[in-house]
C-alpha positions in Angstrom: 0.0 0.0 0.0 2.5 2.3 0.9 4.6 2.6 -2.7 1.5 3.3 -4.8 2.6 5.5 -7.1 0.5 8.7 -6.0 -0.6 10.9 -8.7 -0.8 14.9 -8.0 0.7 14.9 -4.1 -2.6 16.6 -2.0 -5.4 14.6 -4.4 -3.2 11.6 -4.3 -3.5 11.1 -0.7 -7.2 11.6 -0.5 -9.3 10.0 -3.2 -8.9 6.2 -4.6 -7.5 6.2 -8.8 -9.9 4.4 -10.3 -7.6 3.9 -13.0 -5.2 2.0 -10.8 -7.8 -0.7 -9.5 -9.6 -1.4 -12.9 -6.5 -1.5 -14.9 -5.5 0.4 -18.5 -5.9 -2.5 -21.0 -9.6 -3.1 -19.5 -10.5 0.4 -20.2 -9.1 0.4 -23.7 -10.4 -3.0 -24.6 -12.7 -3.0 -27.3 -14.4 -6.0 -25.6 -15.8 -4.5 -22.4 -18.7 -3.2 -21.4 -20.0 0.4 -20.2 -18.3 1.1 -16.8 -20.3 2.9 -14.2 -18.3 4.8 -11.8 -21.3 5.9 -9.0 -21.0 8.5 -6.9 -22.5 8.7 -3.7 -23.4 11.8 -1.2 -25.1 10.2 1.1 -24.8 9.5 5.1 -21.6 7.7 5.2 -21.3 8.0 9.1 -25.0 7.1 9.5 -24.8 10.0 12.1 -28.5 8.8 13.7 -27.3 5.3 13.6 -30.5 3.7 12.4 -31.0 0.3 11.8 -34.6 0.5 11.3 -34.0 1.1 7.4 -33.5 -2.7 6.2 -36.9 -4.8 7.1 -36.7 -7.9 6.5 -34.4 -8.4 3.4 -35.7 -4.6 2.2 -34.9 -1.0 2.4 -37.8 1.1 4.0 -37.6 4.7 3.5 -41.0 6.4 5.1 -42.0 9.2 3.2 -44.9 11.0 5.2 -47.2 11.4 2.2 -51.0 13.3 2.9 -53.1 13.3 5.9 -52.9 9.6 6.0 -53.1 8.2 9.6 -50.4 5.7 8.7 -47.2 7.1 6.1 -46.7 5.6 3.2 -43.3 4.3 2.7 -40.9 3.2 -0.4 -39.8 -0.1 -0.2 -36.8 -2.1 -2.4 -36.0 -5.2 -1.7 -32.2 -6.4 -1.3 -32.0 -8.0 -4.7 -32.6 -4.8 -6.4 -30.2 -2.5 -4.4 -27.4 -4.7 -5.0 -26.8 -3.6 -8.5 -25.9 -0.4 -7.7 -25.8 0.6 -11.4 -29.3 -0.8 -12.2 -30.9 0.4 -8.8 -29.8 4.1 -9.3 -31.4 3.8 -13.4 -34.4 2.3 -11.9 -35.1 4.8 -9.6 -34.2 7.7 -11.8 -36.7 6.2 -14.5 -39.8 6.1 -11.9 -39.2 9.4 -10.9 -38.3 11.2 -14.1 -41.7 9.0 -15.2 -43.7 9.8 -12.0 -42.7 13.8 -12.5 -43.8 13.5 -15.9 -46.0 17.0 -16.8 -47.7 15.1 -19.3 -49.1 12.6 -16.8 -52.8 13.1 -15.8 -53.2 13.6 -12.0 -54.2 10.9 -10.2 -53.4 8.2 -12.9 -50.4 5.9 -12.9 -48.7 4.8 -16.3 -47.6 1.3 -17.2 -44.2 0.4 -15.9 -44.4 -2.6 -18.8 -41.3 -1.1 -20.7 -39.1 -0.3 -17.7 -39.2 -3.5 -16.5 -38.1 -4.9 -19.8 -35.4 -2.2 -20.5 -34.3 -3.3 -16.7 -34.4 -6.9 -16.8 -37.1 -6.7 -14.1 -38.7 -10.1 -14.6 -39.3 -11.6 -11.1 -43.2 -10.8 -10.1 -42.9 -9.5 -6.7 -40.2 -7.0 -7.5 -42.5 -5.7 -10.0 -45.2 -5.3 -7.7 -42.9 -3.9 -5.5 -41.6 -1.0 -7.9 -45.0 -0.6 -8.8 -46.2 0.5 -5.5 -43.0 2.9 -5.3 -44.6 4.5 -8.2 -47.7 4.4 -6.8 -46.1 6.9 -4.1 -43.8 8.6 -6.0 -46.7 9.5 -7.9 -48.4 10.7 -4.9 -45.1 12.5 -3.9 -45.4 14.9 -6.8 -49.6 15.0 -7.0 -48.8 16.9 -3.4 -46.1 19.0 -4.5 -44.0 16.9 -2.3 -41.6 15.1 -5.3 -38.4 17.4 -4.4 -35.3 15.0 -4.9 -36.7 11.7 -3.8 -34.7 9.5 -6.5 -31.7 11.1 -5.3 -32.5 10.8 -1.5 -33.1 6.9 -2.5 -29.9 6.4 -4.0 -27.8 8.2 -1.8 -29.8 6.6 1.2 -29.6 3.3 0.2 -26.2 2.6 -0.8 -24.0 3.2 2.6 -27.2 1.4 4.0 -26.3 -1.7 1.6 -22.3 -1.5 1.8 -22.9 -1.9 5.6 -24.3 -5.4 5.6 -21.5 -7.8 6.8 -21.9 -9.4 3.6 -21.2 -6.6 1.1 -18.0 -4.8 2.8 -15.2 -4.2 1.2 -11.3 -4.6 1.1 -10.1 -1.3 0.9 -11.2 1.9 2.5 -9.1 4.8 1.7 -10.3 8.2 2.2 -9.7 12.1 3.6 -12.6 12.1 6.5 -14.3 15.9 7.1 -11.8 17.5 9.6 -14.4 19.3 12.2 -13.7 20.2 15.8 -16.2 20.5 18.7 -16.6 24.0 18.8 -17.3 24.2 15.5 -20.5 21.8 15.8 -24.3 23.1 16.3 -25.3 22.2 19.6 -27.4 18.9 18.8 -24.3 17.7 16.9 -22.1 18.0 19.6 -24.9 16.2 21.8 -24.8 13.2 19.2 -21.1 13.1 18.7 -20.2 12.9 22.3 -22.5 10.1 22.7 -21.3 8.2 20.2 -17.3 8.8 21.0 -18.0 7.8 24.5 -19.8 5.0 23.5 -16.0 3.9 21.9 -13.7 5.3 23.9 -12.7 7.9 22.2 -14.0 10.8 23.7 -11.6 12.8 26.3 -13.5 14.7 29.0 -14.8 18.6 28.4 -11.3 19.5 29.3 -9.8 18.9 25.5 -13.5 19.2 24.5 -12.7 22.0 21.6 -10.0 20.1 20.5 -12.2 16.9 19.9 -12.1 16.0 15.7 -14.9 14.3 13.8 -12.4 12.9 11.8 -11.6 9.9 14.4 -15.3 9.0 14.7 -15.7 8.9 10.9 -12.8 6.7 10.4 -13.8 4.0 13.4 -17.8 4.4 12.1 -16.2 3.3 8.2 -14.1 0.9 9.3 -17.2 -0.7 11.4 -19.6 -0.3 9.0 -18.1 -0.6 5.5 -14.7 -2.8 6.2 -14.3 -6.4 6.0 -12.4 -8.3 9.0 -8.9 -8.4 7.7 -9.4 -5.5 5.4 -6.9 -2.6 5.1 -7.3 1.2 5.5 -5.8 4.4 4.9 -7.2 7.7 6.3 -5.8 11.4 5.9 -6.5 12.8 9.6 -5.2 16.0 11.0 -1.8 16.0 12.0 -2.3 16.1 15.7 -4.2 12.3 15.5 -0.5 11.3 15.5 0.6 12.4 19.0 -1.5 14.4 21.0 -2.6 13.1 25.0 -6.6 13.9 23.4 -6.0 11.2 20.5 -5.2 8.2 22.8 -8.1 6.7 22.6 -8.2 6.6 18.7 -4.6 5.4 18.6 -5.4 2.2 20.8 -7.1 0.9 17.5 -10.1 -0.8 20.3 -13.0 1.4 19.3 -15.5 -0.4 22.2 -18.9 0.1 20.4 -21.2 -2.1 22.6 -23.5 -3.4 19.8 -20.6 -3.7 17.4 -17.5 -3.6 19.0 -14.2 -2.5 16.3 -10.6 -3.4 17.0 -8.1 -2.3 14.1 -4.4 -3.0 14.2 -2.4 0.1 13.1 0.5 -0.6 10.5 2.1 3.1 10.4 1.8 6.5 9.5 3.3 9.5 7.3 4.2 12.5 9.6 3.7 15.4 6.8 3.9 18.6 9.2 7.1 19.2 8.0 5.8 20.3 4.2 5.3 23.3 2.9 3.0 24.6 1.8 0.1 22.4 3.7 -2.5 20.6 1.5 -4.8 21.5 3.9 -5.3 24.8 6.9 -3.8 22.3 9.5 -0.6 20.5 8.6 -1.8 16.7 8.0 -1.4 12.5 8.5 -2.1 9.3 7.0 -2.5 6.8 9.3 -2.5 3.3 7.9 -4.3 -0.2 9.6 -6.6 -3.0 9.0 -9.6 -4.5 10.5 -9.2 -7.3 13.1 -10.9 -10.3 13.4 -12.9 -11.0 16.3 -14.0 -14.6 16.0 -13.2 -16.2 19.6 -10.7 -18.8 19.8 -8.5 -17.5 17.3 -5.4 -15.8 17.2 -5.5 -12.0 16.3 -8.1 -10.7 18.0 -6.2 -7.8 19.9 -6.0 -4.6 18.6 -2.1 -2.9 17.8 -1.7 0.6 18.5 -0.1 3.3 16.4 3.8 2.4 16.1 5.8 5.4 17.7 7.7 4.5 14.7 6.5 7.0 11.5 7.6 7.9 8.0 8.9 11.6 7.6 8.5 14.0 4.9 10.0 17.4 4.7 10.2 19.3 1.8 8.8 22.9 0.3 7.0 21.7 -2.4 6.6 24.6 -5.6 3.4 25.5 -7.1 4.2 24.3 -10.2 4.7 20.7 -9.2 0.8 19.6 -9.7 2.0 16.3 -10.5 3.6 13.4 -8.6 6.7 12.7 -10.9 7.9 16.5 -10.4 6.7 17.1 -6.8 8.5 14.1 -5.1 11.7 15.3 -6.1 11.4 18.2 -3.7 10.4 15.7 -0.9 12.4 13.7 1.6 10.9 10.8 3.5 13.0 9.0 5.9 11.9 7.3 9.3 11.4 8.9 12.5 9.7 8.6 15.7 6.9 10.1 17.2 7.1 11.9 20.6 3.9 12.2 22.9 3.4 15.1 25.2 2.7 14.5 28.7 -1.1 14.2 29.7 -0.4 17.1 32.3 0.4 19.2 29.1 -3.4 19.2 27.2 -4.0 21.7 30.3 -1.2 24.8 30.0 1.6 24.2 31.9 1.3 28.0 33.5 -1.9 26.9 34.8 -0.6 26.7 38.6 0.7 30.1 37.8 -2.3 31.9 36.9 -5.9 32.3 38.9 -7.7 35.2 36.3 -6.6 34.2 33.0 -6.4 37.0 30.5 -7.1 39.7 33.1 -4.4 42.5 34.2 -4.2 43.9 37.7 -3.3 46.0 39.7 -4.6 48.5 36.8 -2.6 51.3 38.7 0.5 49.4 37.2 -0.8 49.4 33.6 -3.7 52.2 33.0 -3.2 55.4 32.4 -4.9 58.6 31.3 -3.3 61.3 29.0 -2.6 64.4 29.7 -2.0 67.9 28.1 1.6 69.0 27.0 3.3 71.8 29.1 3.7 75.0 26.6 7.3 73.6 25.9 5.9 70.6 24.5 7.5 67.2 25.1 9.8 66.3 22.3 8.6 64.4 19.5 7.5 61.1 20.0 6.3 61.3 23.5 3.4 61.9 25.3 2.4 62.8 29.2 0.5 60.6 31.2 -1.2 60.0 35.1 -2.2 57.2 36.5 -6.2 55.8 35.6 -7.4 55.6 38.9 -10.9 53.9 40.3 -13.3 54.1 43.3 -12.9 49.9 42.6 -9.5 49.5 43.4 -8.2 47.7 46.6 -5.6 47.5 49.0 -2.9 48.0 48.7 -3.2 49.3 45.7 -5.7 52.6 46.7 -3.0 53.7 49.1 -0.5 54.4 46.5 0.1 57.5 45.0 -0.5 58.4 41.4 2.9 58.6 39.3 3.1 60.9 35.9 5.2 61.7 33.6 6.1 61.6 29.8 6.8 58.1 28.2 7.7 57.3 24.9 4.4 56.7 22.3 5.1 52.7 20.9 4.6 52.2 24.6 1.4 53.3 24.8 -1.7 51.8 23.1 -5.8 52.6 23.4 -7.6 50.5 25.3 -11.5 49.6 24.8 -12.7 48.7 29.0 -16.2 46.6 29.4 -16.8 50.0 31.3 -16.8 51.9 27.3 -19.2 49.2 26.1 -23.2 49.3 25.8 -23.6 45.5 26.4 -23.5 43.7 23.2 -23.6 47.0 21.1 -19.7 46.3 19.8 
């Protein structure tokens, strides 16, 4: 995995070459048939984690139609959601038919031809698709059609790679890089749920520092990856060696229901490029799936090796491609240092009780005041202690000092005193 000839540098480490897996002469053969290349936007991460979709050997997607006391609901069965190619022409064909302007209200059309373009001969999946129809027809009699055939699609294909039968090899991808803060309030409610529930989240402490990232990759890998199957993840840089990454870096991602263990292989340490593919310098972290059958051997999960690849370099702008960029970059091995836990807090913190707040003011503040007739020289300016009815001893007791001082020393201040609440 790791001397795969990467094409542009930043893309390369990102996205899966499609040109690599299927091979050149099976493209250019004059024997081969159309290749579909489908791509999917859908809920990867399953972020509500519902299981509720597949019923009994069929994908159930409830669509809320009219004022009916029960919802009507679209319904595929498994057989025709495995041919992803098929499924996706099939669903674009009932819509694209059910949306039809030239379709009388209230009236469905024969679905006779689409089953034989389709190859759709087995009775009950005709039925089936039929009643679809039926409610995709309704869908658009309400004004309700919107983008059902791509909902379906994108819905049902994450939904179909996650059944243990239809994982694959190879996961390699660039997960979204979002922090905490970052999150809407409701996410942040979900996502610390669900990294708790693995042992991956850190405590409120580190909270803001806290990456979706690690929770997409150990959701992929449960969902999408075969036991024994490899991965390779592009993950912010800090995944590598910071105290609030630990429990990512075990590789035992403790779901209850469906409990992960992965077996990290290595990484590439790339925060010594320039420029960054990416606003924070980055990783690839590099694993595969263990097996958890009991009685057998390989069942533990192997943490990240402290043990990395290096590359420094300053990459040019006009090396877009691969064979030009990698001869500004060095890899060589190295080995990862980890900061002591003490250090996610700030090491001053012993030092400090107010934070970013400066007292005595009598030591800092001051007010300016007018130039004698001689003036002051250039450059300088008078000033007298800012004194306040707040102050304390011992600091009230003191007298006020004046004088000139030079002017870089001396910069405006806006005080929460100058401020009508919330009007800054």
């Amino acid at each position: 995995m790791h001397e795969v000839d990467l094409h542009p540098v930043a893309v390369a480490l990102a996205r899966v070459t499609y040109l690599l897996a299927i091979g050149r002469e099976t493209l250019t053969s004059e024997e081969r048939g159309p290749i579909s290349v489908p791509v999917y936007l859908g809920d990867s991460l399953q972020w509500d984690q519902r299981t509720d979709l597949i019923d009994h050997g069929h994908l159930v997607i409830q669509t809320g139609t009219g004022n009916q006391l029960f919802a009507n609901e679209l319904r595929f069965s498994e057989t025709l959601v495995q041919d992803a190619s098929r499924f996706d022409a099939i669903v674009n064909e009932l819509a694209d038919k059910a949306a039809d302007p030239h379709r009388t209200k209230g009236k469905l059309p024969s679905l006779t031809a689409v089953f034989n373009r389709h190859g759709v001969a087995d009775k009950d999946d005709q039925e089936e698709l039929a009643e679809n129809f039926r409610v995709l027809c309704e869908l658009v009699d309400e004004d309700r059609n919107h983008i059902w055939s791509y909902y379906v699609r994108n819905l049902a294909r994450p939904m179909w790679l996650s059944r243990a039968e239809n994982r694959v090899d190879v996961l390699v991808g660039n997960p979204p890089w979002l922090s905490y803060r970052h999150m809407p309030g409701h996410m942040q409610k979900t996502f610390k749920d669900m990294m708790q529930a693995r042992g991956l989240w850190k405590g409120f402490e580190v909270a803001t520092h806290q990456d979706l990232s690690g929770l997409f990759i150990a959701r992929a890998v449960q969902q999408y990856l075969r036991e024994d199957g490899s991965f390779a993840f592009v993950v912010p840089n800090p995944v590598l060696d910071r105290p609030y990454w630990t429990g990512f870096r075990s590789g035992e991602w403790t779901d209850p229901d469906h409990p992960v263990k992965v077996g990290f292989t290595g990484s590439w340490d790339l925060r010594r490029l320039r420029p960054h593919f990416f606003p924070r310098a980055a990783a690839v972290v590099f694993g595969k799936r263990r097996t958890l059958r009991i009685g057998q051997q390989g069942n533990s999960a192997v943490a990240l090796p402290r043990k990395t690849e290096v590359w420094t370099g300053k990459i040019p702008k006009n090396a877009a491609h691969w064979e030009r960029a990698k001869g500004w970059i060095t890899r060589k091995a190295g080995e990862l240092r980890y900061p002591k836990e003490g250090l996610i807090s700030s090491p001053y913190r012993e030092r400090f009780m107010n934070g970013a707040t400066i007292f005595p003011k009598v030591f800092f503040f001051v007010e300016e005041q007018a130039a004698s007739p001689l003036g002051l020289g250039g450059g300088r300016v008078a000033v007298r202690s800012r004194r306040s009815t707040l102050e304390k001893k011992p600091w009230k007791d003191l007298p006020d000092l004046e004088g000139s001082v030079e002017k870089q020393f001396v910069r405006p201040v806006l005080l929460g005193e100058h401020v009508v609440p919330y009007w800054h």
